[in-house]
Structures are given as structure tokens and as C-alpha cells.
N, C-alpha and C positions, 0 to 999 in steps of 0.2 A: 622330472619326466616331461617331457614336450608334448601336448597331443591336444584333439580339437578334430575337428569338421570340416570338412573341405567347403571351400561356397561356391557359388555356381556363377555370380559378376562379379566386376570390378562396381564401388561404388560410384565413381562416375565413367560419362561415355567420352569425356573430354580429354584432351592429352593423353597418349596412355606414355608410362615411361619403361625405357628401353629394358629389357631385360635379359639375359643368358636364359637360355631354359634345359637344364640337361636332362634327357630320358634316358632310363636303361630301357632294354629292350624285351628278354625274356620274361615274362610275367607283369611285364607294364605296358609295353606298343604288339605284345605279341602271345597267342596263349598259347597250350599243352602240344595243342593240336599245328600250331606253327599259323595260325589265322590271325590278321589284324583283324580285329572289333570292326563292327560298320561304323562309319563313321569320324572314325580315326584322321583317314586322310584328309579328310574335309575340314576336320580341328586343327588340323596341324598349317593349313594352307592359312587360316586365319589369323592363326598366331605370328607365322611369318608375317603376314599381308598388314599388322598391328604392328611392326616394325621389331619384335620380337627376334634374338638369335637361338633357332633349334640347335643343340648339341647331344647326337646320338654318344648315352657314353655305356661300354658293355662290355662284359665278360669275351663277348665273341671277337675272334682274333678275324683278321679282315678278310676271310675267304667266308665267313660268316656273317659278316658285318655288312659288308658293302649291298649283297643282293637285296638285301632288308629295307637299306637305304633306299635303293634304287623302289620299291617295293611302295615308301612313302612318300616319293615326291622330293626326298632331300639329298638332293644331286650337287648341290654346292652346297659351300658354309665346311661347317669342322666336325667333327666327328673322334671317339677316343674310343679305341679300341682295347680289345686284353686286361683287363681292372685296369690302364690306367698308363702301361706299357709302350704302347704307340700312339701319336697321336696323326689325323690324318688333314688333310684342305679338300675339300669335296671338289672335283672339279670333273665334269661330264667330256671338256676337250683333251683331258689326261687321258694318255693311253688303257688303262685299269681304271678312270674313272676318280684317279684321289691321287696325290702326294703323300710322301711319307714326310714330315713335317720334325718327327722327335719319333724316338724308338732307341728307349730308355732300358740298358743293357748290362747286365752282371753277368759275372764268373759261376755258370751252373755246378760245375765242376763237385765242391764242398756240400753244398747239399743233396745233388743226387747220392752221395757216397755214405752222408748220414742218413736219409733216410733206404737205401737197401742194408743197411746195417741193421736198422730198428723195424723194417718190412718186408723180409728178403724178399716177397713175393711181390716188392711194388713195380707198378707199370710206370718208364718215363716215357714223356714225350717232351721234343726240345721244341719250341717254334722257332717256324720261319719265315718269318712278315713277306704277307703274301701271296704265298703258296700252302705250306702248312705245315709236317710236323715233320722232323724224326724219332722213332721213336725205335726203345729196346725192343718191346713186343707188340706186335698186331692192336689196335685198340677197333672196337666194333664200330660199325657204317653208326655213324650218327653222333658219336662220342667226341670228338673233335671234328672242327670247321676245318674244310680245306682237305688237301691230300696229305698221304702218309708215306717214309719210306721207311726199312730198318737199317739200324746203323747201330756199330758196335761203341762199348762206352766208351772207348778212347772218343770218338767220333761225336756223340752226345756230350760227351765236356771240355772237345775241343776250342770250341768258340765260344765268346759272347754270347747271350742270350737274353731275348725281350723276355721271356717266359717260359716256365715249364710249367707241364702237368707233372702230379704224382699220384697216382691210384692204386690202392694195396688197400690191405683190411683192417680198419679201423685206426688208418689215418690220421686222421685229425687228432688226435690225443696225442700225440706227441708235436702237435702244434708251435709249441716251446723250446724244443727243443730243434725243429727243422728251423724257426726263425734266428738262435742263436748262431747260426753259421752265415750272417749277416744280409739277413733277404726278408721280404715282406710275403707273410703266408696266408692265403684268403681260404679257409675251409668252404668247399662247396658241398659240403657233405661228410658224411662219417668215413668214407673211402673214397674221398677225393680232395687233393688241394692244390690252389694253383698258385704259382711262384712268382713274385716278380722280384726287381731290385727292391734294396732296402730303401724304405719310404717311397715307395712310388707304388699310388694307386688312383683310382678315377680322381678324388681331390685335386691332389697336386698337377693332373693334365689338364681338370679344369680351370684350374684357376691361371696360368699358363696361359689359356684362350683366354679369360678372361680379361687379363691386364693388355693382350695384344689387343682386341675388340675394345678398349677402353671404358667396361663397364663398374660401375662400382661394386665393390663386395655386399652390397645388403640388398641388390636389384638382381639375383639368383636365386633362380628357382629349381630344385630338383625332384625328382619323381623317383620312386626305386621300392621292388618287396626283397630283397637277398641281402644277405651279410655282407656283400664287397660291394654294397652299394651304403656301409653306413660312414663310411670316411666323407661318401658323395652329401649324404644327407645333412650330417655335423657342419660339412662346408658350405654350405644353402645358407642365402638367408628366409630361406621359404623351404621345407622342405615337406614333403609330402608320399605316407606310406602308401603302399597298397595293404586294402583291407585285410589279406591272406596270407600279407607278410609276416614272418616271425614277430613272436613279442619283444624281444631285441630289437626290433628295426625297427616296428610300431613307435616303441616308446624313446627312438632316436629321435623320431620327426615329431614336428610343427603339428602336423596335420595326420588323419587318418581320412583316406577315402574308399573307393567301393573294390571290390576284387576285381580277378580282370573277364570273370565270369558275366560280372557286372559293368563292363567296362571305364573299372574306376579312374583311367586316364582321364577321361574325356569332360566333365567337368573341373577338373584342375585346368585345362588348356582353356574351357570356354572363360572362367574367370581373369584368363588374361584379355580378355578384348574386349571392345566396346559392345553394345547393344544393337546387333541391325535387327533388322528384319528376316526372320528364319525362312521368310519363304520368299526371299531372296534366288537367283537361280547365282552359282556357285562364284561366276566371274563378278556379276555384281554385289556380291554380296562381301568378295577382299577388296571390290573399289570403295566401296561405302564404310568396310575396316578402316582401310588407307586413310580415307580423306580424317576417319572422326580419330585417330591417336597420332596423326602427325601435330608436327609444334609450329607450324606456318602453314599458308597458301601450297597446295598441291597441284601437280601436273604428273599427267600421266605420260609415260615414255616409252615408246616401242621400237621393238630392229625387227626388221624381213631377216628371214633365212635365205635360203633361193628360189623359194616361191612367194607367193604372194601372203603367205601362213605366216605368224609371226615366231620370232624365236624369241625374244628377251621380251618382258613387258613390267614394268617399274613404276614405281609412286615416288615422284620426285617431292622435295619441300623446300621452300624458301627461309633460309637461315641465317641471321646477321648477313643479309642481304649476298649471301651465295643461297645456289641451287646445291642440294645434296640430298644422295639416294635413300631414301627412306623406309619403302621396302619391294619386295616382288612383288607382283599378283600371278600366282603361279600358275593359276588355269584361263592365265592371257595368254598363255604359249600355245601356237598352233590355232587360231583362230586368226580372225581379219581385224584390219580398222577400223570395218564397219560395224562389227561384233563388237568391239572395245564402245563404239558411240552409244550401240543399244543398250550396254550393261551399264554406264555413265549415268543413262535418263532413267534406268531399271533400279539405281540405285537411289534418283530422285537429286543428283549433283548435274544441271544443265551445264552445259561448255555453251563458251561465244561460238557464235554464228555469222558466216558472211551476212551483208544485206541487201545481194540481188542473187537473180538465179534461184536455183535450190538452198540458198543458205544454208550450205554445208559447214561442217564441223571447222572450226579454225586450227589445222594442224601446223604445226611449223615444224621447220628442221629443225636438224640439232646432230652437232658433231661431236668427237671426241668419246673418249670411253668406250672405243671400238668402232665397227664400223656403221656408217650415217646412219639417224633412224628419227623418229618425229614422233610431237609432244603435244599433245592434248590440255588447254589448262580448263579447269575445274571453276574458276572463276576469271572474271577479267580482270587480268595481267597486264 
């Protein structure tokens, strides 16, 4: 059995190293009521801003998923949808906001067929990356993410499929028997299960990200209270229950923390970053993240949009003598340059200074990686 205490720091404030972080979302970033926790967003900015990669990974198919996202601030980066089924590239210039990246797809056909045999009354729904479902019959407003249409079965086992639902009475007990017709069954419930390809679930999509990101397997971290989060948590090298999670899930993870009543996310995130100052105001408080877990000399990097508001703002770092992006400050976005200087000295990191006039901030340009924008450094460079 795995299990333990969640802690609230990292034992030092120095270097912090790089890690995956995947969260589910229902019962971990989000409660009953559909409310992130206070506080939430503001963990999450730091973790990124600690050079940390957030990866939303969840049940919810992406008419579910994305608004969420958008909800927390994680508008780029990756993201895994459906247990595990699609996987997405955050991107706010995509037309929907994401790429479809992988959307990992079996023959529904054989299992709808055995489980209306063993449920005559079961409800399918087929997804549709994207949009949402079709389904045999009507499912209720709130039941499935996205929109529904009905469609006859030929139609439901016509194509390929990332997932299906199956809901009928007392379902899951024949678990066994719906996986032998060669699919992976995640019971969400006594009369509910959801289907993907065979072996494909959050694990396998994470790790996936993870060798493209080039992180190592023991520098992952995962969060999860549900049964299709325990392939997520076995594959962690950190993994971490929610307190309200089943006792199966508990006793999968590393750790137990507080329910989401409690909002037990939220010291799990704090323990990835370094120690600032909580009474920090929000922008200065991911520069002074930035500056204390990068592995070199930092500068800060910003683009204009088409006002004078900024759109991108970055914590660069000096590495075997390249510049390379280290992480965001995500509440740099939409403020000014001059904003950026007062959160700098707010965090107690002075920048050089001309030495006549106003000795203003010493910005320089800087090309490439889109269009011009200028760098702030944190010491003299």
C-alpha cells in the first residue's frame, strides 16, 4: 500500500527541477457544484511560473474539457482528454483553442452488441472529438459534455471511435466481460462505463507528453480521487489521492491529501515551488517563482499585442551559455512594462539601470520566437 501526508514545501527554495504535473479535474480542480476552490488559479500560475508543465488529464471529452481550461488560465501546454482517448496542444491562436494531437480509436461495433445483449436497456453514446456524442437514446442536459444527436446502430458502429459511454443497470458487473471483446472499461459507477481502445487510458497519453517534453519518468507528478485516475496515479512518480477518493485509489497513491471540500489540491501545487513571500501581489510573486527555480541567470521577456498591454511575458534562463524559456508569468499578460519593473523591485530582484536621466529599466530588444519584444535582465548581464 502507498500512502503518507501530503507536505506543503519543497525542502529547498533553490533550483526547483522540472516536472509534468497532471491533474484530473472533477473532484481535484473542480467540486460537486462545478466551483474551482479559491485559490486554485493562483497555485496553478506558480507552478507554471516554477517552470513546472500543467497537464489537465480527465474523463471530460473536449466540449467539457476545454472551457475548464480556459477557466484556469491553461490556455497553452497539453492537455488529455476522455480517460486518455485524445490527446490535445493548448493553443489560444487555434481556431477551438487546441489541436487534436492523437485520438486513439477502436472498432465500437463488438462491444456495443455485447453489452445490449447483457443490458438490454443500456444507453450508448458514441463520441465525437469535439462536438459530442451520438447517441441510441436521449441522455439528460448534464450527462455528457458537448451536444448530442440520435442515430441508429448501424450508425453508432459505423466508424472508429475515441469512446463510448455505456449506461444501463448495474453495469459494471459485467466489467469482464464488456473488456473481453478487446477495449479498456473504466466503471464510473454501478450504471455507468466508459470505453476506450484496448490499453489506452490517462497513463499511456501521459506519458506520451511526457517523453515528447523530455521529462524524466520519476519527475511526475499526479493528482486524481476516481477509479480512471488509477492507471494516472500507478504511473506518477509522486502521486497523490484526494482525501474523498475511494479506498482503492487512496491506497494506489504515494500520498493522501485533504478533500476538495477542503481544497486538497492546493498544497500539493504549493509543495512544488519555491518559498516567496505570500503577500506578494500576484505578478511579483511568479517573478520571484521564476527567478529562485530556474538553473541560471534570468531575464525577463515580453511581446506587445496591438496595444501597448502586453500579450506574452517569459522567464528566460542562461543554459550552457544559450538563452532558453524557462517559464511564463502568466499574470504578465495584459499589463505594461512598467508593471513588469514595479513587480521586479516588488519581488526585491533590482534590474540595471541606465546612468543619466531617469535611469530607467535597461530593456533591450530581442527577436525571433515570434514577433519583436524586450528583455528585462534580473542581474547584470
Amino acid at each position: 500500500m502507498r500512502s503518507g501526508t501530503v507536505t506543503s514545501r519543497p525542502t529547498s527554495t533553490h533550483t526547483t527541477v522540472r516536472r509534468l504535473v497532471a491533474l484530473d479535474i472533477d473532484g481535484t480542480l473542480l467540486d460537486v457544484d462545478g466551483k474551482v476552490p479559491s485559490g486554485t488559479v493562483g497555485a496553478l500560475d506558480l507552478v507554471r511560473a516554477a517552470g513546472h508543465k500543467v497537464v489537465l488529464s480527465s474523463g471530460r471529452s473536449l466540449p467539457g474539457l476545454i472551457p475548464i481550461a480556459v477557466r484556469l488560465g491553461l490556455t497553452d501546454g497539453w492537455a488529455v482528454g476522455s480517460n486518455g482517448a485524445v490527446t490535445v496542444r493548448l493553443d489560444p491562436a487555434a481556431p477551438s483553442g487546441y489541436d487534436v494531437v492523437a485520438a486513439r480509436t477502436f472498432d465500437p461495433g463488438p462491444v456495443i452488441r455485447r453489452a445490449m445483449d447483457l443490458v438490454p436497456a443500456v444507453r450508448v453514446a458514441v463520441e465525437e472529438v469535439g462536438w459530442g456524442w451520438r447517441t441510441g437514446t436521449p441522455f439528460e442536459p448534464g450527462e455528457l459534455n458537448g451536444q448530442q444527436k440520435l442515430a441508429l446502430l448501424d450508425d453508432l458502429t459505423a466508424q472508429p471511435a475515441t469512446r463510448i459511454v455505456l449506461a444501463g443497470p448495474g453495469i459494471r458487473r459485467y466489467t469482464d466481460a464488456l473488456a473481453a471483446t478487446g477495449v479498456t472499461v473504466a466503471p464510473m459507477g454501478a450504471d455507468w462505463a466508459d470505453i476506450t481502445a484496448l490499453d489506452v487510458n490517462k497513463a499511456v497519453a501521459l506519458d506520451d507528453i511526457r517523453k515528447h517534453l523530455r521529462i524524466p519518468a520519476d519527475c511526475t507528478v499526479a493528482v486524481g480521487d476516481g477509479i480512471n485516475d488509477l492507471t494516472m496515479l500507478e504511473w506518477a512518480g509522486r502521486s497523490v489521492a484526494m482525501g474523498h477518493a475511494p479506498a482503492i485509489v487512496r491506497s494506489a497513491a504515494d500520498e493522501t491529501t485533504g478533500t476538495i471540500a477542503d481544497s486538497g489540491v492546493l498544497p500539493v501545487l504549493r509543495s512544488l515551488v519555491p518559498d516567496v513571500d505570500s503577500s506578494l501581489p500576484p505578478v511579483a510573486a511568479q517573478i520571484a517563482t521564476a527567478e529562485a527555480s530556474a538553473p541560471g541567470p534570468v531575464v525577463l521577456r515580453v511581446w506587445h499585442g496591438t496595444g501597448p498591454d502586453l500579450s506574452r511575458c517569459e522567464a528566460w534562463t542562461l543554459q550552457a551559455g544559450q538563452w532558453v524559456r524557462h517559464a511564463p508569468i502568466p499574470s504578465g499578460v495584459g499589463i505594461t512594462m512598467r508593471a513588469i519593473e514595479t513587480a521586479a523591485l516588488e519581488a526585491g530582484l533590482p534590474f540595471p539601470r541606465g546612468d543619466e536621466g531617469r535611469r530607467r529599466a535597461q530593456w533591450r530588444s530581442v527577436n525571433g520566437n515570434g514577433p519583436a519584444g524586450f528583455e528585462l535582465p534580473l542581474s547584470d548581464l
